[in-house]
DRENDO-1510 file (C-alpha; in Angstrom, 1 decimal, always signed):
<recs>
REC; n; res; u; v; w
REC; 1; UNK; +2.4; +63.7; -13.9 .
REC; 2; UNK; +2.4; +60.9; -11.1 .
REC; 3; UNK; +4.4; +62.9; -8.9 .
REC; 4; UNK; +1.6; +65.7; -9.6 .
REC; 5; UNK; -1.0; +63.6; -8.2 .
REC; 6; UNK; +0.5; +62.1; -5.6 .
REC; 7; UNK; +1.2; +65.7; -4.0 .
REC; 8; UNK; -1.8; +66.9; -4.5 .
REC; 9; UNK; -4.1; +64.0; -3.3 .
REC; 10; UNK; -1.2; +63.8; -0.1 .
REC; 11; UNK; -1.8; +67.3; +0.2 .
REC; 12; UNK; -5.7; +67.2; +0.0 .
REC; 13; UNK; -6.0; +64.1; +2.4 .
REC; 14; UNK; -3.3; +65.9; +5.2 .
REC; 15; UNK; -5.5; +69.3; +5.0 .
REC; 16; UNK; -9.1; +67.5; +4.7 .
REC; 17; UNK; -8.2; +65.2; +7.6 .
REC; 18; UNK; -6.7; +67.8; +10.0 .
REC; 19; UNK; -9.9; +70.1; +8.8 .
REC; 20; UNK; -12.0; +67.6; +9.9 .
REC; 21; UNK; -10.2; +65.9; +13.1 .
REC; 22; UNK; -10.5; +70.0; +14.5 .
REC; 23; UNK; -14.2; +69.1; +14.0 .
REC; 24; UNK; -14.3; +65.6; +16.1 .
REC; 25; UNK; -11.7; +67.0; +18.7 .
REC; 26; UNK; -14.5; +69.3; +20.2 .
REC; 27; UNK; -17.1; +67.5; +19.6 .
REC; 28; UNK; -15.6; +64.4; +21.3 .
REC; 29; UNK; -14.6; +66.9; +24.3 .
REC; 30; UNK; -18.2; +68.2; +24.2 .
REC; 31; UNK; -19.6; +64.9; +24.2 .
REC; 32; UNK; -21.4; +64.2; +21.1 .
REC; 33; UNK; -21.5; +61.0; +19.5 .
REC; 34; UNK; -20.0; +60.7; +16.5 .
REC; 35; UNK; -21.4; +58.1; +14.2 .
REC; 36; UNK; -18.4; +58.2; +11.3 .
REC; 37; UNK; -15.2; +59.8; +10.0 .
REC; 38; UNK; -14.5; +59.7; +6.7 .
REC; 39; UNK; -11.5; +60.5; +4.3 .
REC; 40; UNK; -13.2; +60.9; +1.0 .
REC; 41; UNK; -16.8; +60.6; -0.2 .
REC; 42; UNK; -18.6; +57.9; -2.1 .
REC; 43; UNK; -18.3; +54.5; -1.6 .
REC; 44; UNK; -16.4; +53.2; +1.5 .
REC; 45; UNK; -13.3; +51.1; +0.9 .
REC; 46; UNK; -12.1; +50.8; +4.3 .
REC; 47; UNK; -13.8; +50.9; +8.0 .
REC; 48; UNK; -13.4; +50.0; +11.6 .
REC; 49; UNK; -15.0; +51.0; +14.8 .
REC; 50; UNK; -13.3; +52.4; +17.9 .
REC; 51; UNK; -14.4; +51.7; +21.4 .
REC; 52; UNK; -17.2; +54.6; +21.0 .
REC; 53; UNK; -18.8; +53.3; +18.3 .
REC; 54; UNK; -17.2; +55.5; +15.8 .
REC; 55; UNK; -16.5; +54.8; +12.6 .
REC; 56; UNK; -13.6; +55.8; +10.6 .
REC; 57; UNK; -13.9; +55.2; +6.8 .
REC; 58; UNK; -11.7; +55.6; +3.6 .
REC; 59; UNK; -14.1; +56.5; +1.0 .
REC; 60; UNK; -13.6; +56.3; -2.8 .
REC; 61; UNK; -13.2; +59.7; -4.1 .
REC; 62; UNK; -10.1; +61.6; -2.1 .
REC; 63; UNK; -11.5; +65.8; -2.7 .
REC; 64; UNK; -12.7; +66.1; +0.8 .
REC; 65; UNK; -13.9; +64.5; +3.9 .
REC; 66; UNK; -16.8; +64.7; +6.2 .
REC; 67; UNK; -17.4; +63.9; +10.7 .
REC; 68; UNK; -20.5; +62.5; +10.7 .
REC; 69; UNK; -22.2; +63.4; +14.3 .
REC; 70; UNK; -25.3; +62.1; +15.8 .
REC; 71; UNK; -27.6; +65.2; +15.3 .
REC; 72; UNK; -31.1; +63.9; +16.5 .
REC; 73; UNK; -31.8; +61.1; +19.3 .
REC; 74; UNK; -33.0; +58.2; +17.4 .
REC; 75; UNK; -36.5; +56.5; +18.5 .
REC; 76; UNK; -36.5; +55.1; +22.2 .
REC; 77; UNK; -33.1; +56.7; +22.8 .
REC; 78; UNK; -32.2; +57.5; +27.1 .
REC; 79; UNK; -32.1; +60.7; +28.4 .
REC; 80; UNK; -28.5; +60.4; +28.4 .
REC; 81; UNK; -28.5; +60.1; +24.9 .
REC; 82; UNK; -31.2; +62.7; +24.0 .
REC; 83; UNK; -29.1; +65.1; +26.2 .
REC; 84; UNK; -25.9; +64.5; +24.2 .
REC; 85; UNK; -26.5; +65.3; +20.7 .
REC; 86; UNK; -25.8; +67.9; +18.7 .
REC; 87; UNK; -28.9; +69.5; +18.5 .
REC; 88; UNK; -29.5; +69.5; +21.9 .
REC; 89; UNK; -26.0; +71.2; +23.0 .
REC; 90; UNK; -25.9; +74.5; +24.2 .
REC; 91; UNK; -25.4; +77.3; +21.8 .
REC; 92; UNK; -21.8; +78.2; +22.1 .
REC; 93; UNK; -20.3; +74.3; +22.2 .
REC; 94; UNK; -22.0; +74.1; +18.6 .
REC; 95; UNK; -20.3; +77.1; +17.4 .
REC; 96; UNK; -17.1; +76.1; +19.0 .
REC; 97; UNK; -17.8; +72.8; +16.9 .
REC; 98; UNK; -18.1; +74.0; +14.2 .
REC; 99; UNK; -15.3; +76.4; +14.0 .
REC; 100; UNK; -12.8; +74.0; +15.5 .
REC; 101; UNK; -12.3; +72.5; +11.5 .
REC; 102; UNK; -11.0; +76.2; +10.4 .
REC; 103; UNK; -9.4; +76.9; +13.2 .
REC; 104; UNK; -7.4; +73.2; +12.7 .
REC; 105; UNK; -6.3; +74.6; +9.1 .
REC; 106; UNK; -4.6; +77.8; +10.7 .
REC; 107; UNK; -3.4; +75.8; +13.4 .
REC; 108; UNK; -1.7; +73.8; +10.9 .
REC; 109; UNK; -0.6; +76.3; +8.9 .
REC; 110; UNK; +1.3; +78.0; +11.9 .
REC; 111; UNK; +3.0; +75.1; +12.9 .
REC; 112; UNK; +4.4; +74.8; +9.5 .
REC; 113; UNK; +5.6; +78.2; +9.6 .
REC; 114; UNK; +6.7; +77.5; +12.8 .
REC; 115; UNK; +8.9; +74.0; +12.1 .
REC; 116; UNK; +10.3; +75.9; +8.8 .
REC; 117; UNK; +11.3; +78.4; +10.8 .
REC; 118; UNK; +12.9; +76.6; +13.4 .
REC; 119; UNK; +14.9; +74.3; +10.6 .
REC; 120; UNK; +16.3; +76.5; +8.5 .
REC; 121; UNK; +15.5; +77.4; +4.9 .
REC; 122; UNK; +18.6; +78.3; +2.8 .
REC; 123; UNK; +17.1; +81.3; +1.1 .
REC; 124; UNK; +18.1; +83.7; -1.7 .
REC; 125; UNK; +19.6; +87.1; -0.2 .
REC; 126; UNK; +18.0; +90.5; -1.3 .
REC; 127; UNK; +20.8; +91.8; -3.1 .
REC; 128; UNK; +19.2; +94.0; -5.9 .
REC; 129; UNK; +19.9; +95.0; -9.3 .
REC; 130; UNK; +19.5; +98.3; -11.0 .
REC; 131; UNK; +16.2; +98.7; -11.6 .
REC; 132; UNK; +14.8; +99.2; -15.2 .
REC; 133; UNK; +14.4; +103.0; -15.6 .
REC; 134; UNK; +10.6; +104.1; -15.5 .
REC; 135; UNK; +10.0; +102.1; -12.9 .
REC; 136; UNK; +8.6; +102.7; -8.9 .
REC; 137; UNK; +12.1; +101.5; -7.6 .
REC; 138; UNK; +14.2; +103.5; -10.3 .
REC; 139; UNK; +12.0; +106.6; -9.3 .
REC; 140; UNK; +12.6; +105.6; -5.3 .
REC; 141; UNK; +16.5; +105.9; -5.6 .
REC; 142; UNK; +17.1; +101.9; -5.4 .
REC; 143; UNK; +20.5; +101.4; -6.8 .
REC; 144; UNK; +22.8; +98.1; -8.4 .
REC; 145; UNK; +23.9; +96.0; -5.1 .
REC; 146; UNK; +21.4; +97.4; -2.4 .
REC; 147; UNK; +20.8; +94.9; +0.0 .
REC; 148; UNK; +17.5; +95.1; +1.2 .
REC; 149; UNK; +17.2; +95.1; +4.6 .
REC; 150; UNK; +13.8; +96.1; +5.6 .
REC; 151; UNK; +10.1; +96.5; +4.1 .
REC; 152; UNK; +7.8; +99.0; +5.9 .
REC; 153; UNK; +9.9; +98.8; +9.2 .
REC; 154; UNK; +9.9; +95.3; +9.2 .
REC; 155; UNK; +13.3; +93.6; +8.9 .
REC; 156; UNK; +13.8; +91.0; +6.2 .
REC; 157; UNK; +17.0; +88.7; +6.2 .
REC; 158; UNK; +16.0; +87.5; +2.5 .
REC; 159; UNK; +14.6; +88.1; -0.6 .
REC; 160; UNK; +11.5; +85.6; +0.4 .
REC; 161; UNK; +10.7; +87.6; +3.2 .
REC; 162; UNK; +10.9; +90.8; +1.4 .
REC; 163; UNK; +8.4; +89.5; -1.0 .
REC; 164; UNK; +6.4; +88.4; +1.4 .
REC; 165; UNK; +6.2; +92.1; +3.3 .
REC; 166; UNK; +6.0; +93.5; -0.3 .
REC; 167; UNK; +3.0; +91.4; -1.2 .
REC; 168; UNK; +0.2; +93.9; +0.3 .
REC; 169; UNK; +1.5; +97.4; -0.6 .
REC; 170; UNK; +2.3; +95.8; -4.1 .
REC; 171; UNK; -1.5; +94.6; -4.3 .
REC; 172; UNK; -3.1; +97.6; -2.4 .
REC; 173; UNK; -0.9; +100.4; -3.6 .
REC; 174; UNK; +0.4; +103.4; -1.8 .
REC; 175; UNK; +4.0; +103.8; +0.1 .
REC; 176; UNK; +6.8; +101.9; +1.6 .
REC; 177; UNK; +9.4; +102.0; +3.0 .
REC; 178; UNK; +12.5; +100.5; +2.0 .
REC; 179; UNK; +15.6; +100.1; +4.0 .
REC; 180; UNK; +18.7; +99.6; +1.8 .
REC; 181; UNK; +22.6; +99.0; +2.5 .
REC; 182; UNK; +24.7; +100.1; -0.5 .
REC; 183; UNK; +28.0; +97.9; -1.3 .
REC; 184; UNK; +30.0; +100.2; +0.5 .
REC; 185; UNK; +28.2; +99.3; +3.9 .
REC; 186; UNK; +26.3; +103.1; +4.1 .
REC; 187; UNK; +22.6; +102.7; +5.2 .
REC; 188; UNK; +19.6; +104.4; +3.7 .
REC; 189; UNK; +16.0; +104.5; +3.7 .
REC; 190; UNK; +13.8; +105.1; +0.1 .
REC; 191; UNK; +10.5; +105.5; -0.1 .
REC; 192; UNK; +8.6; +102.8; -3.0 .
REC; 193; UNK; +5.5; +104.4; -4.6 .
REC; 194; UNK; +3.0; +101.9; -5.8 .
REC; 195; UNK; -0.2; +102.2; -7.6 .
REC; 196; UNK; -2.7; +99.2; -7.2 .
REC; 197; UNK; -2.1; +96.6; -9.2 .
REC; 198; UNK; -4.9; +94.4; -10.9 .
REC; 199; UNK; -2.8; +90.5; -10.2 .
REC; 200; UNK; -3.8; +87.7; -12.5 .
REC; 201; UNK; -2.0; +84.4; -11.9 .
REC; 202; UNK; -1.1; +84.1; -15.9 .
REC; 203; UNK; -0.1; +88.2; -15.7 .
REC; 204; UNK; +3.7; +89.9; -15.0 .
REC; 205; UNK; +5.4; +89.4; -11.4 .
REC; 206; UNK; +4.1; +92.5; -9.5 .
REC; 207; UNK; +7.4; +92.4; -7.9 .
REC; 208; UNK; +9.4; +92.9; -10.5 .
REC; 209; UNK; +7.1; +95.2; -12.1 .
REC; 210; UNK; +7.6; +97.4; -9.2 .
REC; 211; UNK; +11.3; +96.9; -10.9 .
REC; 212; UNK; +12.9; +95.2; -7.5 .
REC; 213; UNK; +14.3; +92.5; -9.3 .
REC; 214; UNK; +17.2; +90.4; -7.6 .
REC; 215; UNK; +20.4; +90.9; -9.2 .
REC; 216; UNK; +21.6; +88.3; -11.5 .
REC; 217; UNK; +23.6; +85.2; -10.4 .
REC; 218; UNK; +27.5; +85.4; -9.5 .
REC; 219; UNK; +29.7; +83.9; -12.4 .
REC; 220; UNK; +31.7; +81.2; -10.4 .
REC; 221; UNK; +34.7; +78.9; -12.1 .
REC; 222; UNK; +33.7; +75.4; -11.7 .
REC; 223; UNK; +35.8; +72.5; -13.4 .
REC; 224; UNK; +38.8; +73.3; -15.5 .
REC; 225; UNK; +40.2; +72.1; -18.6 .
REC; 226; UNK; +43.9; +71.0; -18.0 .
REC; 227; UNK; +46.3; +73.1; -19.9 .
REC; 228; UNK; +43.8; +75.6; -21.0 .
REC; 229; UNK; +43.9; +79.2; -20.9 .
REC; 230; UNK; +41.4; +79.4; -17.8 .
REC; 231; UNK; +43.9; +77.0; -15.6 .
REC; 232; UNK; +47.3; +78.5; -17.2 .
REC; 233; UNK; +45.8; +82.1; -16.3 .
REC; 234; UNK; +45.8; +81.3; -12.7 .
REC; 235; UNK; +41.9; +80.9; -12.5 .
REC; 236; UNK; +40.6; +78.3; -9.7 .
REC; 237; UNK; +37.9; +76.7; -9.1 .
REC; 238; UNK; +35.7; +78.0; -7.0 .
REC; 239; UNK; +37.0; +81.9; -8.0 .
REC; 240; UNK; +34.1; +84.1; -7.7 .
REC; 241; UNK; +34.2; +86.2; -11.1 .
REC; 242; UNK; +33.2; +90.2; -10.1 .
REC; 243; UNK; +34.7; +91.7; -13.5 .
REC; 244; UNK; +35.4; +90.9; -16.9 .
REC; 245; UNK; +37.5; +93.4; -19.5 .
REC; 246; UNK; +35.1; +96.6; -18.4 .
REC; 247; UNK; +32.1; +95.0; -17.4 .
REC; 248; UNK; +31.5; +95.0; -13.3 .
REC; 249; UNK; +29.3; +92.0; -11.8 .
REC; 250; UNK; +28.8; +90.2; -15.0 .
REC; 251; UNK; +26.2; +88.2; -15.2 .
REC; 252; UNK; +26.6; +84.5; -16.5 .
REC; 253; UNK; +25.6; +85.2; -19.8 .
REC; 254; UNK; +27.2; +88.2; -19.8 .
REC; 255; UNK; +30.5; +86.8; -19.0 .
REC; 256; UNK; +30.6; +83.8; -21.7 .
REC; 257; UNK; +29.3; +86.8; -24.5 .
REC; 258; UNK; +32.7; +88.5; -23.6 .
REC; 259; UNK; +34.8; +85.5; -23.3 .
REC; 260; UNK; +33.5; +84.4; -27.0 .
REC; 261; UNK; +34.0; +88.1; -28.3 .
REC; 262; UNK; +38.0; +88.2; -27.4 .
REC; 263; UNK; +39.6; +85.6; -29.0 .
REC; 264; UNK; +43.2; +86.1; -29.0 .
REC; 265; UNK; +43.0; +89.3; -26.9 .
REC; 266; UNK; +43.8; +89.4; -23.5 .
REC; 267; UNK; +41.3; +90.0; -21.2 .
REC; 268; UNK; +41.7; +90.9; -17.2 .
REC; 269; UNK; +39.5; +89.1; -14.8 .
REC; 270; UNK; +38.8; +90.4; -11.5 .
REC; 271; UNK; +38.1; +87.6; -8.9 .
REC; 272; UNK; +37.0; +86.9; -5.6 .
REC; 273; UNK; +38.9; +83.9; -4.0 .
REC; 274; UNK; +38.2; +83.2; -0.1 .
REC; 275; UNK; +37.1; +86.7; +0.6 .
REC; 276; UNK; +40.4; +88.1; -1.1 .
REC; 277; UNK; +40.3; +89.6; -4.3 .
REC; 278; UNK; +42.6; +88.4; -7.2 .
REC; 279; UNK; +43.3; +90.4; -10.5 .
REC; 280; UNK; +44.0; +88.1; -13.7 .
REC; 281; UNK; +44.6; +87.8; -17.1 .
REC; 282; UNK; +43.2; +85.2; -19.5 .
REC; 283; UNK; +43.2; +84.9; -23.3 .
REC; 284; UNK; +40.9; +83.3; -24.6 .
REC; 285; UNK; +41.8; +80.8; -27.5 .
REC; 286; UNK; +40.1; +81.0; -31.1 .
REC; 287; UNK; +38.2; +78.3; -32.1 .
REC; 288; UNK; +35.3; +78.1; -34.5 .
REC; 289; UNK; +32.1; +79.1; -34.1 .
REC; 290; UNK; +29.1; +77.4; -35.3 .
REC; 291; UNK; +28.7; +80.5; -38.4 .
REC; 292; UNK; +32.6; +79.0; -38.9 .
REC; 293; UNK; +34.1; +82.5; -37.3 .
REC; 294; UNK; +36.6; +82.4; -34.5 .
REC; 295; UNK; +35.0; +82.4; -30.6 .
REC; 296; UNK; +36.8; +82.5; -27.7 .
REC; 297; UNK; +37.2; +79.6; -25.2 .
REC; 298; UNK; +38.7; +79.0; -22.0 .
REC; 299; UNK; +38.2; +75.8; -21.2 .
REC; 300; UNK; +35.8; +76.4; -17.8 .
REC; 301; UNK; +33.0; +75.3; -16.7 .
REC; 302; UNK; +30.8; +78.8; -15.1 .
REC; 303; UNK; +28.4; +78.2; -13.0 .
REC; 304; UNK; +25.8; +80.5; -11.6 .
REC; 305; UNK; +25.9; +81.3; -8.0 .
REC; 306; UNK; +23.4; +83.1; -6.5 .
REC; 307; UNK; +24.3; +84.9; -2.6 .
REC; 308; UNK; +22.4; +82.4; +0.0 .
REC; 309; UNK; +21.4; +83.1; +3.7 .
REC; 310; UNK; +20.6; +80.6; +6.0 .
REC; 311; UNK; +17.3; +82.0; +8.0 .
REC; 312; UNK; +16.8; +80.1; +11.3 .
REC; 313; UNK; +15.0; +81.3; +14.4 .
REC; 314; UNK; +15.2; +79.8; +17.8 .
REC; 315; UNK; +12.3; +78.1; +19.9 .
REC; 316; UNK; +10.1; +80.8; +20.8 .
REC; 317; UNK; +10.6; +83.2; +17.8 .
REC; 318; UNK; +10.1; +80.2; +15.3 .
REC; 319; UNK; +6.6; +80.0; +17.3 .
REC; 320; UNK; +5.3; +83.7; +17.2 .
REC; 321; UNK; +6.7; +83.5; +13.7 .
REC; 322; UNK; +4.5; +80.5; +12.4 .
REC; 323; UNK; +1.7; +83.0; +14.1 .
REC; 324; UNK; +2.5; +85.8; +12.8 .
REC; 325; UNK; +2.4; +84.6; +9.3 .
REC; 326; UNK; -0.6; +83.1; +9.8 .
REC; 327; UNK; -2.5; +85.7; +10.8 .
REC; 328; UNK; -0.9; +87.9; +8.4 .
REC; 329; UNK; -1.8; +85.7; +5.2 .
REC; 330; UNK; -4.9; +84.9; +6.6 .
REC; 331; UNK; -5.5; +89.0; +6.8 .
REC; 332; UNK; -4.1; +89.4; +3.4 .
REC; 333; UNK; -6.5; +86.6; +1.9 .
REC; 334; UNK; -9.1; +88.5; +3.5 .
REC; 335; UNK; -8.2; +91.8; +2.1 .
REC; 336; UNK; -8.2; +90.2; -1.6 .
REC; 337; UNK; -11.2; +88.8; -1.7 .
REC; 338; UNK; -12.7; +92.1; -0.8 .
REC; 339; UNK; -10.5; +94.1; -3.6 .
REC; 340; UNK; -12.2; +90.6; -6.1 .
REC; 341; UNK; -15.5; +91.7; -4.8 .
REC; 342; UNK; -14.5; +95.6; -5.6 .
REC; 343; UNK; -13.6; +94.5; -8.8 .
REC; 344; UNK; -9.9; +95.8; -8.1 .
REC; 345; UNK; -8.1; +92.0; -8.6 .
REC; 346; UNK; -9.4; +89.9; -11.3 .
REC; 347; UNK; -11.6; +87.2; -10.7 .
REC; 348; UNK; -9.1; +84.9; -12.7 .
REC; 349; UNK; -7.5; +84.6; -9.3 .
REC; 350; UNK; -10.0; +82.3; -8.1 .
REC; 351; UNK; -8.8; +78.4; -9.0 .
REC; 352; UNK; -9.8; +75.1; -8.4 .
REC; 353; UNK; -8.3; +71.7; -8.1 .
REC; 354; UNK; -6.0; +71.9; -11.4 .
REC; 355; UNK; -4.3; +74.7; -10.6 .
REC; 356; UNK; -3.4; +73.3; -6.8 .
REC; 357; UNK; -2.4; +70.4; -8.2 .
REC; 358; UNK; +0.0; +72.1; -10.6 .
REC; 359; UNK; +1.0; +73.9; -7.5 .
REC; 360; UNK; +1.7; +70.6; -5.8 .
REC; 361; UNK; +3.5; +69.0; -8.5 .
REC; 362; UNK; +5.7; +72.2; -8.8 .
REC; 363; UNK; +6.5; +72.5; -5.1 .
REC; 364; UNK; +7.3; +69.1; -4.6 .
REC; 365; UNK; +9.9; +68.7; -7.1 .
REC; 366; UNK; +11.7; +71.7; -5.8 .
REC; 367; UNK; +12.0; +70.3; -2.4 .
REC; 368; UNK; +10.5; +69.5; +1.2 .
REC; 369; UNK; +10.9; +72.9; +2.7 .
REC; 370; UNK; +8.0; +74.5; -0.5 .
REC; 371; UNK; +6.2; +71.6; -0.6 .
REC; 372; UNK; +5.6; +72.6; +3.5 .
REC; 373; UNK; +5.1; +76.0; +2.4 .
REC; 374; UNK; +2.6; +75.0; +0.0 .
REC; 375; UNK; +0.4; +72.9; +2.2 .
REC; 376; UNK; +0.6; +76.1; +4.5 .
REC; 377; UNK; -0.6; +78.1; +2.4 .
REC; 378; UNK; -3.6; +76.3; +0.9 .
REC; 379; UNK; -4.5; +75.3; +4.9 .
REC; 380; UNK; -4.8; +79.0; +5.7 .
REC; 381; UNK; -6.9; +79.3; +2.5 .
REC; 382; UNK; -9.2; +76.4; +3.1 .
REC; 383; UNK; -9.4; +77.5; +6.6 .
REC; 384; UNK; -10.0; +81.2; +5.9 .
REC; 385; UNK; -12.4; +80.2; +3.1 .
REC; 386; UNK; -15.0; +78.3; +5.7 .
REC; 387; UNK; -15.1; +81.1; +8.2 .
REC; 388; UNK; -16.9; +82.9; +5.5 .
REC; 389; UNK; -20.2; +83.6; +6.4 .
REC; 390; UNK; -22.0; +81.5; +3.5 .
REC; 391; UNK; -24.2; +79.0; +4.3 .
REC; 392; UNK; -23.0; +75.3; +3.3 .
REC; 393; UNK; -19.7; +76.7; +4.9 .
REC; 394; UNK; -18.7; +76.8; +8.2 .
REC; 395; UNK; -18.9; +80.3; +8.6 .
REC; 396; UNK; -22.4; +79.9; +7.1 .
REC; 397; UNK; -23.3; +77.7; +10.4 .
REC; 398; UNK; -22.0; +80.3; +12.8 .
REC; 399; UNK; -23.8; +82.9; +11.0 .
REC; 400; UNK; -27.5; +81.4; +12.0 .
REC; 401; UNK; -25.8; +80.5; +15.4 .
REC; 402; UNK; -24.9; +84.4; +15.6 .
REC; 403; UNK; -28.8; +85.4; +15.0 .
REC; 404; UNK; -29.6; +82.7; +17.0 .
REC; 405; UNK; -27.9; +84.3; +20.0 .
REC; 406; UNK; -29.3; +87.8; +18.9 .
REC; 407; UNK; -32.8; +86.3; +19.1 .
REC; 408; UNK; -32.6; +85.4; +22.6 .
REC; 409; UNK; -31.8; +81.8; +21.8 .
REC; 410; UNK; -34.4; +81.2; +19.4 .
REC; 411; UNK; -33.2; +80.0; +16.0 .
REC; 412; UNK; -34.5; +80.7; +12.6 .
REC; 413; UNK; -37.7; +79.0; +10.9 .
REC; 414; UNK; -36.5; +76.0; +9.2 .
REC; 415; UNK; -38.0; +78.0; +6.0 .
REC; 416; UNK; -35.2; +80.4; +6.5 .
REC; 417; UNK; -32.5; +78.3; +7.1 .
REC; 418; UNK; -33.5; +76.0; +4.0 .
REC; 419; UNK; -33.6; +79.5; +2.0 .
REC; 420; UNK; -30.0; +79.9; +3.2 .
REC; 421; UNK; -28.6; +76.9; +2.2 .
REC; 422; UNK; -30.0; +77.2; -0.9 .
REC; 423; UNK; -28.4; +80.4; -1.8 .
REC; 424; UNK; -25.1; +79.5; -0.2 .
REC; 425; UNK; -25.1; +76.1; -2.5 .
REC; 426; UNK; -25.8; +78.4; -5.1 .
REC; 427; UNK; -23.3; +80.4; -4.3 .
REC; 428; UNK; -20.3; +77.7; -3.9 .
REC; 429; UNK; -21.6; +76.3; -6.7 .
REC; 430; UNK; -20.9; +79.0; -9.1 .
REC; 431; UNK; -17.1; +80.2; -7.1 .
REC; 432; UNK; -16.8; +76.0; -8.5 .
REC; 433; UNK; -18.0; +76.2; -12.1 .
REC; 434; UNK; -15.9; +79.9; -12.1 .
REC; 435; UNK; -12.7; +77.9; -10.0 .
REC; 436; UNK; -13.2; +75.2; -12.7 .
REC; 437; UNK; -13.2; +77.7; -15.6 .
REC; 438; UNK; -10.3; +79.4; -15.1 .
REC; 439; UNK; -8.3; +76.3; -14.0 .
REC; 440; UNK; -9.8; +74.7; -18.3 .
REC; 441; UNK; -9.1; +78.5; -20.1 .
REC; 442; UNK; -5.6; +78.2; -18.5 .
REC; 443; UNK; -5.0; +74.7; -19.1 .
REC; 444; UNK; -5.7; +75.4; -22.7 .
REC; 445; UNK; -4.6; +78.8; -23.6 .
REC; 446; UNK; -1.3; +77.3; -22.4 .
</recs>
């Protein structure tokens, strides 16, 4: 629970603060004074002033952030002064003002995908299973122990990245293409039909609906018993198990199932020790069971080993990368919210601050490199979000500054604009109160 928190308020102070600091960058550049920067709203726990008369608060309550710019010339205020406001900017260094704080959040959320890139993640490869019959990738010829290779022409060097390129035809139905290397190193291309599919966050995995699932975990010999049957069979640790008694590629469970149904009967192993394979035999010993009837046992600990890659890009491509994938998600979000609007992905995908912070907790305990990815992906959202053209938003400002520039440089009637603001707090408002709702009936439908 405290770890949940912690991520998630680290999280919402990073993105708010970078948000914000895109904000005060241009401004600064442009020359407007800015009278305060806060982390947080409410109450101020912490200040100082800078040389420019700025000051930069911590504020009570850590769920946002605000730059706090000199609009208007106070009373008696110098031309100088008059001049550099807000207000009296030209038009197109207010819009670039204002869309400097979503433009920080995708800014950020490349350079994430760019520094992940250029690190490494150790990622699981896309070495399939046979798919469930019935399903798209049954119908599309996918077979036990393709390797997938590439998604709609794109290469893929993992089974994160071929999520990833699955995500939109998965979401928006239609065809793909899939490029897949059998075991026996022959190279083919299928073709993956998909109808839309209708994604709730509490619904199936729409990947492995589509029946691309990843094949199960390597059985792999980890400490042995001295003097039992595994060790005086000629088992190692560290043997890679590909075949037990009949069964090929046996999955973990599968292989302890067969161990306990042999007891007493010899049983050949097939095993993969430094790339050579090694055929054994092991029986296993009776002992009893918890119903009191004899199981088999070997003495050895199996382990589950799933095939890893190691995806690293160099310099430039780790840059173009964290691009790429910014633009592309930033797309994608796009694309969804029009299919909620359509009424072709439920509005259940809409969540508020539990759900991130469940996301947060989650991300964090399984490491730095997700945690990264997280923040990544809720910058492109946040930032994506406040390009919208709602007012209250940032993309709400530029809209008035758009008809502004249509009207020759005259802006709206200040009845209009109020009008606006009212039905854009209206309208953030209720995406709250429905963020909030869904976040509570999950919560407590369990």
């Amino acid at each position: 629970m405290l770890l949940t928190l912690f991520a998630f308020l680290l999280a919402l102070g990073l993105l708010v603060t970078f948000h914000e600091l895109g904000h005060y960058w241009v401004a600064r550049r442009a020359g407007v004074p800015i009278v305060r920067f806060s982390v947080g709203f409410g109450p101020i726990l912490l200040r100082r002033h800078d040389r420019h008369g700025t000051e930069w608060a911590l504020s009570a309550i850590p769920l946002g952030g605000y730059v706090k710019m000199l609009d208007e010339a106070p009373p008696g205020a110098d031309e100088a002064t008059r001049r550099a406001v807000f207000n009296a900017q030209p038009l197109a260094r207010r819009a670039a003002v204002v869309a400097a704080g979503p433009a920080a959040n995708l800014i950020l959320a490349a350079l994430i995908y760019a520094f992940l890139g250029l690190w490494g993640m150790q990622e699981p490869a896309a070495v399939l299973a046979a798919p469930p019959a019935g399903t798209p990738a049954a119908a599309a010829g996918v077979r036990d122990g393709d390797t997938l290779t590439a998604v709609g022409g794109e290469p893929v060097a993992s089974w994160t990245q071929a999520r990833w390129q699955l995500a939109e035809p998965l979401s928006l139905g239609g065809t793909v293409s899939l490029a897949l290397t059998s075991p026996d190193g022959a190279l083919r291309e299928e073709t993956l039909r998909l109808d839309p599919q209708s994604v709730t966050p509490d619904g199936p995995d729409p990947v492995r609906a589509s029946g691309l699932v990843l094949r199960a975990p390597y059985p792999v010999a980890g400490e042995l018993v001295p003097g039992g049957a595994a060790e005086q069979s000629g088992l190692r640790a560290g043997d890679r198990i590909l075949a037990a008694g009949d069964l090929e590629h046996p999955s973990v469970e599968d292989f302890v199932r067969i161990i306990q149904a042999h007891p007493g009967q010899p049983l050949r192993l097939l095993v993969e020790r430094q790339d050579v394979q090694v055929s054994l035999s092991v029986t296993p010993r009776p002992e009893a069971g918890e119903d009191g009837r004899p199981v088999g046992r070997i003495g050895a600990l199996i382990q589950a080993e799933r095939p890893e890659v190691l995806v690293r890009l160099g310099p430039l491509d780790s840059v173009w990368h964290g691009v790429r994938r910014t633009a592309d998600m930033s797309l994608f979000t796009l694309r969804m919210m029009g299919r909620m609007v359509l009424g072709d992905v439920s509005w259940k995908n809409v969540t508020g601050p539990v759900t991130i912070a469940e996301y947060a907790g989650r991300t964090a305990r399984l490491g730095l490199e997700s945690y990264l990815g997280f923040l990544a992906l809720i910058s492109i959202s946040i930032g994506v979000l406040n390009l919208l053209p709602i007012p209250m938003l940032d993309g709400g400002h530029l809209l008035f500054y758009l008809i502004e520039a249509l009207r020759g440089g005259r802006p709206l009637s200040g009845h209009a604009r109020d009008l606006g603001q009212r039905l854009g707090l209206g309208l953030v408002l209720g995406l709250m109160v429905l963020a909030l709702f869904n976040d509570f009936s999950r919560l407590f439908s369990g």
